[in-house]
PDB file of the backbone (N, CA, C, O) and the ligand in Angstrom, with CONECT records:
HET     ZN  A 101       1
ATOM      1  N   UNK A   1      48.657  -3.481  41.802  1.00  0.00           N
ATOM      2  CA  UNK A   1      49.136  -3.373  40.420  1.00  0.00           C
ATOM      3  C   UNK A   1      50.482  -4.060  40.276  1.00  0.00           C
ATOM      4  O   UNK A   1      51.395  -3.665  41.002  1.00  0.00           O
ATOM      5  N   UNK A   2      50.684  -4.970  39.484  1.00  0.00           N
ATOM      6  CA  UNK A   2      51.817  -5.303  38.873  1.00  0.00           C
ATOM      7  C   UNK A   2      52.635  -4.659  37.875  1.00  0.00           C
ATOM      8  O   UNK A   2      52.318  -5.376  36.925  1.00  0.00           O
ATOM      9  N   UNK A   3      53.190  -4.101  37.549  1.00  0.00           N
ATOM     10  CA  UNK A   3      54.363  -3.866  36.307  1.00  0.00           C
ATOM     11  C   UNK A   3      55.817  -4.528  36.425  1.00  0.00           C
ATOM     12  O   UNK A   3      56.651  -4.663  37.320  1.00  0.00           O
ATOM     13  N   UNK A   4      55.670  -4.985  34.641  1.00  0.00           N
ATOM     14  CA  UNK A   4      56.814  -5.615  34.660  1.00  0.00           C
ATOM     15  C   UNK A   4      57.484  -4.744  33.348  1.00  0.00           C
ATOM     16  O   UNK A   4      56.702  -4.821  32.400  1.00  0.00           O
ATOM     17  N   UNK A   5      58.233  -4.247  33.139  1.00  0.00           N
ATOM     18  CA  UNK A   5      58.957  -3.392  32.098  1.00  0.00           C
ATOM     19  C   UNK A   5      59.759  -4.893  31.322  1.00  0.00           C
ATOM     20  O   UNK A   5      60.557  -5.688  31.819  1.00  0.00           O
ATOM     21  N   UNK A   6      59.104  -4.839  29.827  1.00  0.00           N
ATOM     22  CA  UNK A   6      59.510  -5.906  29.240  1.00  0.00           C
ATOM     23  C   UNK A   6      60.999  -5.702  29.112  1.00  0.00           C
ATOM     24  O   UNK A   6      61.540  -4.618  28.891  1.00  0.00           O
ATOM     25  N   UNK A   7      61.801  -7.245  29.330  1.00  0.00           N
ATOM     26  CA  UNK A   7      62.898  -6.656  29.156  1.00  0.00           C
ATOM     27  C   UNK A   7      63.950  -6.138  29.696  1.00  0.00           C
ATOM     28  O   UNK A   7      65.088  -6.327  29.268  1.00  0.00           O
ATOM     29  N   UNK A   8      63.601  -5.304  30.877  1.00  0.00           N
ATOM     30  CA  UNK A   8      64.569  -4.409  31.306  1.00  0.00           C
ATOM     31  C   UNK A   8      64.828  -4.450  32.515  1.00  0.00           C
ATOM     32  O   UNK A   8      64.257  -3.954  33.487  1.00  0.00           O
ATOM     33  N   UNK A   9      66.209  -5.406  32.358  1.00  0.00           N
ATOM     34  CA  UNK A   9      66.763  -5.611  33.883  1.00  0.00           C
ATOM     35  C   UNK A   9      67.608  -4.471  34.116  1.00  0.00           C
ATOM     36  O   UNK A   9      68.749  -4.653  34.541  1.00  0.00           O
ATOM     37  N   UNK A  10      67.073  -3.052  33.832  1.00  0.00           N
ATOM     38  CA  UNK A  10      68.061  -2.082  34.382  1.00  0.00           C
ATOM     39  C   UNK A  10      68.981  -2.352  36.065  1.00  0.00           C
ATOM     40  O   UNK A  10      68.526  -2.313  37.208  1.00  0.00           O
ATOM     41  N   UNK A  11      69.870  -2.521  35.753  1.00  0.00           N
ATOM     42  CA  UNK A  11      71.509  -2.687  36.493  1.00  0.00           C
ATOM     43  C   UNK A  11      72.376  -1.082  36.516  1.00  0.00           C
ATOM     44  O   UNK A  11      72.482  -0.215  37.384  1.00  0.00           O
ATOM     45  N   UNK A  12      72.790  -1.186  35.400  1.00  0.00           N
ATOM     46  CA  UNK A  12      74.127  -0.064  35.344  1.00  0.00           C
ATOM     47  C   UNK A  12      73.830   0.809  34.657  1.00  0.00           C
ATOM     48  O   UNK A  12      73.370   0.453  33.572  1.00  0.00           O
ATOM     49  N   UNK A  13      73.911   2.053  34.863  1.00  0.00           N
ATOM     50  CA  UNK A  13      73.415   3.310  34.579  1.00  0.00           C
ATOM     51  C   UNK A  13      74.245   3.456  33.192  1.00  0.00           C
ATOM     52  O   UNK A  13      74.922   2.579  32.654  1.00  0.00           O
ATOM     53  N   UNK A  14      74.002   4.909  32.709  1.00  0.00           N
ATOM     54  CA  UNK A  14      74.985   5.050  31.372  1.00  0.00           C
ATOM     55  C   UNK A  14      76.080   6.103  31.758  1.00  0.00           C
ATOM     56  O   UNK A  14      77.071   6.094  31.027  1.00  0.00           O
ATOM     57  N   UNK A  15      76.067   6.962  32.732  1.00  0.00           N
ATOM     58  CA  UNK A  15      77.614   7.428  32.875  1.00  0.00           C
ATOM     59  C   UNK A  15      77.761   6.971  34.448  1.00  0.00           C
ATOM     60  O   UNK A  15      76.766   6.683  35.115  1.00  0.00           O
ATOM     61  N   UNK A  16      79.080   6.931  34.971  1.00  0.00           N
ATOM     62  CA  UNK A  16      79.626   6.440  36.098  1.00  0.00           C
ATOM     63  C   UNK A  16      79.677   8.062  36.710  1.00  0.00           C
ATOM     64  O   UNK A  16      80.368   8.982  36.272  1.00  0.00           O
ATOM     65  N   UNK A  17      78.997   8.085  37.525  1.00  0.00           N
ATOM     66  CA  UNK A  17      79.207   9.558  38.748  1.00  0.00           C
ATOM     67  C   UNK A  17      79.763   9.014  40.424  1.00  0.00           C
ATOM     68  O   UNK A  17      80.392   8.042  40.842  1.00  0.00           O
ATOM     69  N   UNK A  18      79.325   9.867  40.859  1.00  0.00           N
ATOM     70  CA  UNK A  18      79.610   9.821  42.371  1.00  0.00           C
ATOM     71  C   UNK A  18      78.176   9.363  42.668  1.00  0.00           C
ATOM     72  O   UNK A  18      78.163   8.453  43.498  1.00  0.00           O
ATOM     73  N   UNK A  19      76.947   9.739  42.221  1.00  0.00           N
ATOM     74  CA  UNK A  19      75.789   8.668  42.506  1.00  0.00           C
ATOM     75  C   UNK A  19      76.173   7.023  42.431  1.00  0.00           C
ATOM     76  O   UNK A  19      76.136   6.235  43.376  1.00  0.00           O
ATOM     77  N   UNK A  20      76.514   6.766  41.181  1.00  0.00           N
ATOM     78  CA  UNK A  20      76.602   5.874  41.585  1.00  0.00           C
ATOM     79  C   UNK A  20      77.174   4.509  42.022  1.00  0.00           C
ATOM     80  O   UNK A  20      76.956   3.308  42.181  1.00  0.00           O
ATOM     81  N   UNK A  21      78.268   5.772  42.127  1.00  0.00           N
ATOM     82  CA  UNK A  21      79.341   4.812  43.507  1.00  0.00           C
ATOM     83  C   UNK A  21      79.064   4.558  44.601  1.00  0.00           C
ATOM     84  O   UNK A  21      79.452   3.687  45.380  1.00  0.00           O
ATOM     85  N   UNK A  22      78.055   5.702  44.696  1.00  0.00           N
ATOM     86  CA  UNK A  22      77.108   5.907  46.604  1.00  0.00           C
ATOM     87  C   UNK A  22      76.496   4.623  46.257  1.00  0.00           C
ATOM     88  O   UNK A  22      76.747   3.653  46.972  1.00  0.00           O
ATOM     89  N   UNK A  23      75.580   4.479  45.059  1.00  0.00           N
ATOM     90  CA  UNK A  23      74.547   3.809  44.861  1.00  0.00           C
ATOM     91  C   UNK A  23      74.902   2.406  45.176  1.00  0.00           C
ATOM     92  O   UNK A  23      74.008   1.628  45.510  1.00  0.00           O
ATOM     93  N   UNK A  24      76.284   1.973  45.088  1.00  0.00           N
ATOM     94  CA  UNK A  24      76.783   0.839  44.913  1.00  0.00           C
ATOM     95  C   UNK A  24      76.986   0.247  46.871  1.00  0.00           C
ATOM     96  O   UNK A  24      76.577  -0.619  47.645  1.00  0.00           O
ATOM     97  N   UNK A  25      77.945   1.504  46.819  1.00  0.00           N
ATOM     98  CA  UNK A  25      78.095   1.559  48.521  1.00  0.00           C
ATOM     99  C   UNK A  25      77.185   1.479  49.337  1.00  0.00           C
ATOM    100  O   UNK A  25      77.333   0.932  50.430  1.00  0.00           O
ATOM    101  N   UNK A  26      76.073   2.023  48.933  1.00  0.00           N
ATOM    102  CA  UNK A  26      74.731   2.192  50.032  1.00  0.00           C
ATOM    103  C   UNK A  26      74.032   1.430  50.108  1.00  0.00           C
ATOM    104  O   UNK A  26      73.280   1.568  49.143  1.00  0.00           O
ATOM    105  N   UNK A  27      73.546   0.086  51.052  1.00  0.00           N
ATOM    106  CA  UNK A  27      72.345  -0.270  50.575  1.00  0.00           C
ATOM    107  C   UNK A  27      71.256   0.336  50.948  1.00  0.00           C
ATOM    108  O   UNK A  27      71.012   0.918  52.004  1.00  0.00           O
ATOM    109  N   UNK A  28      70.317   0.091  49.593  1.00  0.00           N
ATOM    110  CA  UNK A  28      69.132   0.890  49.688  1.00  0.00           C
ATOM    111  C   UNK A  28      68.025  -0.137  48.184  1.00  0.00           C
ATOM    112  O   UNK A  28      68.254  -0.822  47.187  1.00  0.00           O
ATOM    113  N   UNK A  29      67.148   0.263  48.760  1.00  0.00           N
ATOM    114  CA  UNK A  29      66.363   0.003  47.797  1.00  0.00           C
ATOM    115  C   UNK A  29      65.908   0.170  46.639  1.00  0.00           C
ATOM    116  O   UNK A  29      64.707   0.441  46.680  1.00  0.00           O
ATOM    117  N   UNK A  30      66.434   0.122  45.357  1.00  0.00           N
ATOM    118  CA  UNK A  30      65.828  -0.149  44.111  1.00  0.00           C
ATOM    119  C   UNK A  30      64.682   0.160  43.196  1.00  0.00           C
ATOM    120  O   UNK A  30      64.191  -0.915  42.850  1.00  0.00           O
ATOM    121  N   UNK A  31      64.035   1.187  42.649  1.00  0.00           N
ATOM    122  CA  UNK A  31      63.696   1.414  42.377  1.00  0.00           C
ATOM    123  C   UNK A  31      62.982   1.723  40.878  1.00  0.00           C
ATOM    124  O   UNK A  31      62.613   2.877  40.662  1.00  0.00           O
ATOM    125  N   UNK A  32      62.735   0.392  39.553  1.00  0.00           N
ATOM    126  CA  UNK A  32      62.403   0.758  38.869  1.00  0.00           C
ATOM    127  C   UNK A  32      61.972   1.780  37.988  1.00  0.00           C
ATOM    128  O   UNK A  32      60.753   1.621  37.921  1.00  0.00           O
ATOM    129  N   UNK A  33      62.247   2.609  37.374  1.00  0.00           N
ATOM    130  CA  UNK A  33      61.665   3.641  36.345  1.00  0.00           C
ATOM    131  C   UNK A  33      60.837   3.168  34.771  1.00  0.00           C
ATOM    132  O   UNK A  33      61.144   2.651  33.697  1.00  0.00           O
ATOM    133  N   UNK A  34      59.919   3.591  35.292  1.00  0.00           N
ATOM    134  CA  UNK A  34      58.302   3.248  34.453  1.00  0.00           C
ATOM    135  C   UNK A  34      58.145   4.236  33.712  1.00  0.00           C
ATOM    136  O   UNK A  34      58.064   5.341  34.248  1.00  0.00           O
ATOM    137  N   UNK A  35      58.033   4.083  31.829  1.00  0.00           N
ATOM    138  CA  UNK A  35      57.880   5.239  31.068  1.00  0.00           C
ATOM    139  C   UNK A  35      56.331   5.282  31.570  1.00  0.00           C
ATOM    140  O   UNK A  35      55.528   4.415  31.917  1.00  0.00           O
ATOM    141  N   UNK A  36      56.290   6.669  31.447  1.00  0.00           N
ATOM    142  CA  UNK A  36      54.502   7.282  31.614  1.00  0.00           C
ATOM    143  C   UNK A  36      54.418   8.530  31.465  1.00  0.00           C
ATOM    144  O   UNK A  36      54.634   9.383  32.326  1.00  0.00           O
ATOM    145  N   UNK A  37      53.978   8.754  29.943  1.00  0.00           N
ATOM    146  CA  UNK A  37      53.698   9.868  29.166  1.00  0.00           C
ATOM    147  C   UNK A  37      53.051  10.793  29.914  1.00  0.00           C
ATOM    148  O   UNK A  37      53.395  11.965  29.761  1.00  0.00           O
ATOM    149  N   UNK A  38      52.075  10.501  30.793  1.00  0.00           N
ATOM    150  CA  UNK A  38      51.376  11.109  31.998  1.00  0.00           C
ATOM    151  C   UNK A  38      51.904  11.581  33.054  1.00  0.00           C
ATOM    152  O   UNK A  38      51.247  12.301  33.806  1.00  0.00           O
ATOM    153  N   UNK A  39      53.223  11.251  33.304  1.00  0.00           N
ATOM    154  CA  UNK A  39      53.803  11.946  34.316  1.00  0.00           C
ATOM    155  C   UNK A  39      54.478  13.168  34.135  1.00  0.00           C
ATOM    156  O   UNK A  39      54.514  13.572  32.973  1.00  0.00           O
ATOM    157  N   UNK A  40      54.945  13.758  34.876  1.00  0.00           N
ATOM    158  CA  UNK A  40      56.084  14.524  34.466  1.00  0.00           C
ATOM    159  C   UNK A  40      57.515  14.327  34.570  1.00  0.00           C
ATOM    160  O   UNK A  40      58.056  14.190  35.667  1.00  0.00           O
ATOM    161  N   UNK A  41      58.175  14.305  33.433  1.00  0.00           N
ATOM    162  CA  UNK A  41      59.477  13.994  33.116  1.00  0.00           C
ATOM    163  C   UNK A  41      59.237  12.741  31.928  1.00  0.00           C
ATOM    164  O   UNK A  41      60.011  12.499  31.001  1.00  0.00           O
ATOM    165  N   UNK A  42      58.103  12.113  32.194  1.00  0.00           N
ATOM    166  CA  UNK A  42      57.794  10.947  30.862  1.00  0.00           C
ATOM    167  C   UNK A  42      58.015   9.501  31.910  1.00  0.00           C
ATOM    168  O   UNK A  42      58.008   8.339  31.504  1.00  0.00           O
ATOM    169  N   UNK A  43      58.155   9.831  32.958  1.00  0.00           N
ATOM    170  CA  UNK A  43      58.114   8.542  33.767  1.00  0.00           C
ATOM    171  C   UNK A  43      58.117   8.464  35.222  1.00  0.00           C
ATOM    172  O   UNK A  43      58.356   9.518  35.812  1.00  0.00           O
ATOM    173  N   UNK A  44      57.844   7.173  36.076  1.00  0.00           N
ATOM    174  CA  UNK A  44      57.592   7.344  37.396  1.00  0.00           C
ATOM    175  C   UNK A  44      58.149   5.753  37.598  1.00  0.00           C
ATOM    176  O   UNK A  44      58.352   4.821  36.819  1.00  0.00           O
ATOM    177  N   UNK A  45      58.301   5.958  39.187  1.00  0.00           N
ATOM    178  CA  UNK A  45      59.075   5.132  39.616  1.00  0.00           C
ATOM    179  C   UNK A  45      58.086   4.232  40.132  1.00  0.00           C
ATOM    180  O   UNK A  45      57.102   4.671  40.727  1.00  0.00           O
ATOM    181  N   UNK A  46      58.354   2.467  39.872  1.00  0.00           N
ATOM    182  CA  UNK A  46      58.022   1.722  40.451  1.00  0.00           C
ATOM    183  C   UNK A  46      56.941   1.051  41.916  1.00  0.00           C
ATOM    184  O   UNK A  46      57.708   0.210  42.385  1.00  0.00           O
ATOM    185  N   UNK A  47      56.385   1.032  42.295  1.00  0.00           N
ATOM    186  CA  UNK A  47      56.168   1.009  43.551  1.00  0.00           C
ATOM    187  C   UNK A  47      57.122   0.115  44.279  1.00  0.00           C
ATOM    188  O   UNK A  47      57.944   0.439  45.136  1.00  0.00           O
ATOM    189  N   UNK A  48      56.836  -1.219  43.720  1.00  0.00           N
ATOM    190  CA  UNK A  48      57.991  -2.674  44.456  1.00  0.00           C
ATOM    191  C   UNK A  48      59.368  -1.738  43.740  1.00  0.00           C
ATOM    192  O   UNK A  48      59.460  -0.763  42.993  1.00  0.00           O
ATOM    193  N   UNK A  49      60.571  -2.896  44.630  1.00  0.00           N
ATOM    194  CA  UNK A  49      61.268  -2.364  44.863  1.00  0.00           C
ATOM    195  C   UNK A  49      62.462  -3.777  44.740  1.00  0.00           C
ATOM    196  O   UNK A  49      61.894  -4.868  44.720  1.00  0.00           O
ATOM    197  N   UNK A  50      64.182  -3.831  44.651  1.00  0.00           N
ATOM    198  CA  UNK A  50      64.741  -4.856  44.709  1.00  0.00           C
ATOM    199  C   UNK A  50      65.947  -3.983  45.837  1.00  0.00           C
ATOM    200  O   UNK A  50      66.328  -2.814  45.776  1.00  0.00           O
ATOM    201  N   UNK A  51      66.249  -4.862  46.633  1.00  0.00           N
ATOM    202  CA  UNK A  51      67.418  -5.044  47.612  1.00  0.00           C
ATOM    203  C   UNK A  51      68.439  -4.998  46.591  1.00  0.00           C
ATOM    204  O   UNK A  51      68.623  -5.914  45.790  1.00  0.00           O
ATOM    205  N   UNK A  52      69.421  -3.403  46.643  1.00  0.00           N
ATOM    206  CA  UNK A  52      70.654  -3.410  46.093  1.00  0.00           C
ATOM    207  C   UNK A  52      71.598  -4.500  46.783  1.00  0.00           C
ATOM    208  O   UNK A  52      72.382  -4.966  45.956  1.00  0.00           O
ATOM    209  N   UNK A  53      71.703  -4.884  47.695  1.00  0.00           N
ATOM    210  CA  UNK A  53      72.747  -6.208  48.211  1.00  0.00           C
ATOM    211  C   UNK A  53      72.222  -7.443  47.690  1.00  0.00           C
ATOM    212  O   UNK A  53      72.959  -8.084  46.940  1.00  0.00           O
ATOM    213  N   UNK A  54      70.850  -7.976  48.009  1.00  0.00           N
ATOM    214  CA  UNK A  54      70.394  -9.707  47.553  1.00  0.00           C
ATOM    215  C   UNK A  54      70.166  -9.493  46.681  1.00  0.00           C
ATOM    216  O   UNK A  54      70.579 -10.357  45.908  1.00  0.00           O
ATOM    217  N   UNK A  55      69.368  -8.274  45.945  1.00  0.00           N
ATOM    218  CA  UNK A  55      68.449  -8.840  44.565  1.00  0.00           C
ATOM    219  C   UNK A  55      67.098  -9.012  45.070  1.00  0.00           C
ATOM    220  O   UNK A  55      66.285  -9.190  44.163  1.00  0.00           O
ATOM    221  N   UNK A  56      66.498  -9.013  46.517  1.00  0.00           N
ATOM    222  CA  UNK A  56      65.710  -9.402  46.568  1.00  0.00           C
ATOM    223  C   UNK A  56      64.515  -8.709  46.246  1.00  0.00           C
ATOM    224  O   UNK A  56      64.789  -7.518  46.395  1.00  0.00           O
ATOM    225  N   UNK A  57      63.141  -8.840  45.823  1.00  0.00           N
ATOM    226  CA  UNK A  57      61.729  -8.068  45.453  1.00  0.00           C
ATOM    227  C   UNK A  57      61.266  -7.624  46.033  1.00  0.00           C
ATOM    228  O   UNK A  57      60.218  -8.256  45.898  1.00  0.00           O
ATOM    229  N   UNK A  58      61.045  -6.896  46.766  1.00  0.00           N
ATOM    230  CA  UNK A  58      59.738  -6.351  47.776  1.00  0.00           C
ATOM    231  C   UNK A  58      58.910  -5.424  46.949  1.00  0.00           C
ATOM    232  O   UNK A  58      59.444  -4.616  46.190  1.00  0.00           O
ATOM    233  N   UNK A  59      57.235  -5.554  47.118  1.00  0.00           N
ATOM    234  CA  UNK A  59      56.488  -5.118  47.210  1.00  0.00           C
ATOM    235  C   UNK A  59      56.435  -3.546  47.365  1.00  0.00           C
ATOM    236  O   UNK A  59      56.256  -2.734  46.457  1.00  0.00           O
ATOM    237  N   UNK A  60      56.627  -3.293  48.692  1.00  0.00           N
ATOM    238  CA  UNK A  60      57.315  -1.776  49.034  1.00  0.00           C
ATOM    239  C   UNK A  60      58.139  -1.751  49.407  1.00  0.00           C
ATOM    240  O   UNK A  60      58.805  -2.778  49.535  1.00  0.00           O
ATOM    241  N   UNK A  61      58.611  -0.424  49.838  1.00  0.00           N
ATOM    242  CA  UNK A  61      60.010  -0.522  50.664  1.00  0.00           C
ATOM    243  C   UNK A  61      59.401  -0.484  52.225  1.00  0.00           C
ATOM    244  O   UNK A  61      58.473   0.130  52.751  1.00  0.00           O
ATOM    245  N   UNK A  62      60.493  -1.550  52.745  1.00  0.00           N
ATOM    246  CA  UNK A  62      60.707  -1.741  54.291  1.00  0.00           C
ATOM    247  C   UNK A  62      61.815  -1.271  54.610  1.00  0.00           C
ATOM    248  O   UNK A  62      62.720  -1.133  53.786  1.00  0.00           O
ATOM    249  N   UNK A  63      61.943  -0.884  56.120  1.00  0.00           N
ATOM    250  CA  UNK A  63      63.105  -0.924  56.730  1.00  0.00           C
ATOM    251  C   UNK A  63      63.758  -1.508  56.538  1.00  0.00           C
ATOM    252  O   UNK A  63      64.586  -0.792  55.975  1.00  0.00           O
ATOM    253  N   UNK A  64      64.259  -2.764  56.569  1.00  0.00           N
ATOM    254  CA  UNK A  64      65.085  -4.064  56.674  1.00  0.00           C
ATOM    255  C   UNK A  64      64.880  -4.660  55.334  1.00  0.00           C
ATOM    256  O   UNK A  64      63.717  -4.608  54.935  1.00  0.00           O
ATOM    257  N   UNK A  65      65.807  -5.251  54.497  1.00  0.00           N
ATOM    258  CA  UNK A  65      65.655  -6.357  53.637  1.00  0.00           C
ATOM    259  C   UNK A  65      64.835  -7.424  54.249  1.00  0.00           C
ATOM    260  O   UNK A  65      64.712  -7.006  55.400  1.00  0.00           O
ATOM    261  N   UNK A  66      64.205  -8.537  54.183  1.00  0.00           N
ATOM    262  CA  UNK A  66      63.376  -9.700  54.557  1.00  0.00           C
ATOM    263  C   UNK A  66      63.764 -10.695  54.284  1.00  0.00           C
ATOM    264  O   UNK A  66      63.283 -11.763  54.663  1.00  0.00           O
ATOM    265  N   UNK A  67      65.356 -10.452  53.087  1.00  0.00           N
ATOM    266  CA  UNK A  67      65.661 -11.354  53.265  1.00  0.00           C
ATOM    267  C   UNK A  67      67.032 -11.505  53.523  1.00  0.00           C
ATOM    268  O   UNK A  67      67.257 -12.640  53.942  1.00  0.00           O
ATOM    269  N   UNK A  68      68.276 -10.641  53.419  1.00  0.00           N
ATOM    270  CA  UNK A  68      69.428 -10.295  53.591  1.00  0.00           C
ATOM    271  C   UNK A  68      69.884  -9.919  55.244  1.00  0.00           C
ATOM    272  O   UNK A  68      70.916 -10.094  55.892  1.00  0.00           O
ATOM    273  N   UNK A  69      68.181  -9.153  55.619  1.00  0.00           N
ATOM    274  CA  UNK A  69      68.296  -8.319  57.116  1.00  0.00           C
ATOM    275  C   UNK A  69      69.215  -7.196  56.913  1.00  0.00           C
ATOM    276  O   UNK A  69      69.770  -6.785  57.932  1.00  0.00           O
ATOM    277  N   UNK A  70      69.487  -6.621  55.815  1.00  0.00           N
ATOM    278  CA  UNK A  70      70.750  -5.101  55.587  1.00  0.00           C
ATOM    279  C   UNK A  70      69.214  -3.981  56.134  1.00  0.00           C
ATOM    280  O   UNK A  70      68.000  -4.090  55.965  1.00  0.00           O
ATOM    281  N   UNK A  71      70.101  -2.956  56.826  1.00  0.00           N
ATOM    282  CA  UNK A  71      69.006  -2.013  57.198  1.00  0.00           C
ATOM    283  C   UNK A  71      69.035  -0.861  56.092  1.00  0.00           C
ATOM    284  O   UNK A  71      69.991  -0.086  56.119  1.00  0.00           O
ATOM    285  N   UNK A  72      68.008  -0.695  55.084  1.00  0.00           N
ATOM    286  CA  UNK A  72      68.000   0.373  54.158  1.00  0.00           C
ATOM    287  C   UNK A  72      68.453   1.795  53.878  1.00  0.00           C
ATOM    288  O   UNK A  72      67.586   2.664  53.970  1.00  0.00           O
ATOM    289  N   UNK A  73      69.188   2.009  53.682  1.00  0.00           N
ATOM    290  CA  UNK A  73      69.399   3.829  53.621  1.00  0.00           C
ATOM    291  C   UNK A  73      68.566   4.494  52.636  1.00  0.00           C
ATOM    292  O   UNK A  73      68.150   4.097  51.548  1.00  0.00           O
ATOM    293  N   UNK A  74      68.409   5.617  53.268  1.00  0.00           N
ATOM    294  CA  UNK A  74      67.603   6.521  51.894  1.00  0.00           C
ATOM    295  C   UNK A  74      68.617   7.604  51.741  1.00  0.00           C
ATOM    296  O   UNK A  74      69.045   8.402  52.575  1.00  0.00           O
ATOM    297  N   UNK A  75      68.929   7.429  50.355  1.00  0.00           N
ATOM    298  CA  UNK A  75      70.094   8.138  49.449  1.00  0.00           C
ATOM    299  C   UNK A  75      69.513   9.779  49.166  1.00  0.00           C
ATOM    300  O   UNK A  75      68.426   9.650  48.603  1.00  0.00           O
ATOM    301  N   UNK A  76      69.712  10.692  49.277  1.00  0.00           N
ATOM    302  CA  UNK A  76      68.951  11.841  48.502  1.00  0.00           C
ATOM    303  C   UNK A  76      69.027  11.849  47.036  1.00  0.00           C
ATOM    304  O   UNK A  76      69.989  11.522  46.341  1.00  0.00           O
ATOM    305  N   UNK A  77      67.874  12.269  46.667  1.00  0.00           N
ATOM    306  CA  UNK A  77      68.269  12.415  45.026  1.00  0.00           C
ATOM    307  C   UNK A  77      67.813  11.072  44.567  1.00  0.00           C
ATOM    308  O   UNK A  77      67.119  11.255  43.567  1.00  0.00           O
ATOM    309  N   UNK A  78      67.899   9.705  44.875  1.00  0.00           N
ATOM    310  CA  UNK A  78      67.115   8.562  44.164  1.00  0.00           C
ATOM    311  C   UNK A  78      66.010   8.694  44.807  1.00  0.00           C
ATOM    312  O   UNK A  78      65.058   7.955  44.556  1.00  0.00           O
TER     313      UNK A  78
HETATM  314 ZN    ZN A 101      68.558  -7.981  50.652  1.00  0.00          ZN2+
END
């Protein structure tokens, strides 16, 4: 499956917390949010994924960027 959310190069959140200063600090992988009336909360996250350091796309998440080589952290809470 492809999804592309028209439009929405979500970047920068709408209030500045301690998330996401981590978010900034950490690399980790990226995660799109997909409205879907069907879910619960009204939306679900992405499958592919973008490298918070390159930008880069992946498919899923890997260990490693593929293309940067940064080794991924998993943040709690994203
Ligand atoms: Zn990268």
């Amino acid at each position: 499956m492809s999804e592309k959310a028209a439009g929405k190069g979500i970047r920068v959140g709408r209030d500045q917390s301690v998330m996401d200063a981590m978010e900034k600090a950490i690399p980790h992988w990226i995660h799109e949010k997909i409205d879907d009336p069907s879910y619960f909360g009204g939306f679900r996250y992405a499958r592919n994924c973008t490298c918070s350091v390159c930008g880069y796309e992946a498919s899923f998440e890997k260990e490693k960027c593929p293309h940067c080589g940064t080794v991924m952290q998993h943040i709690k809470g994203i």
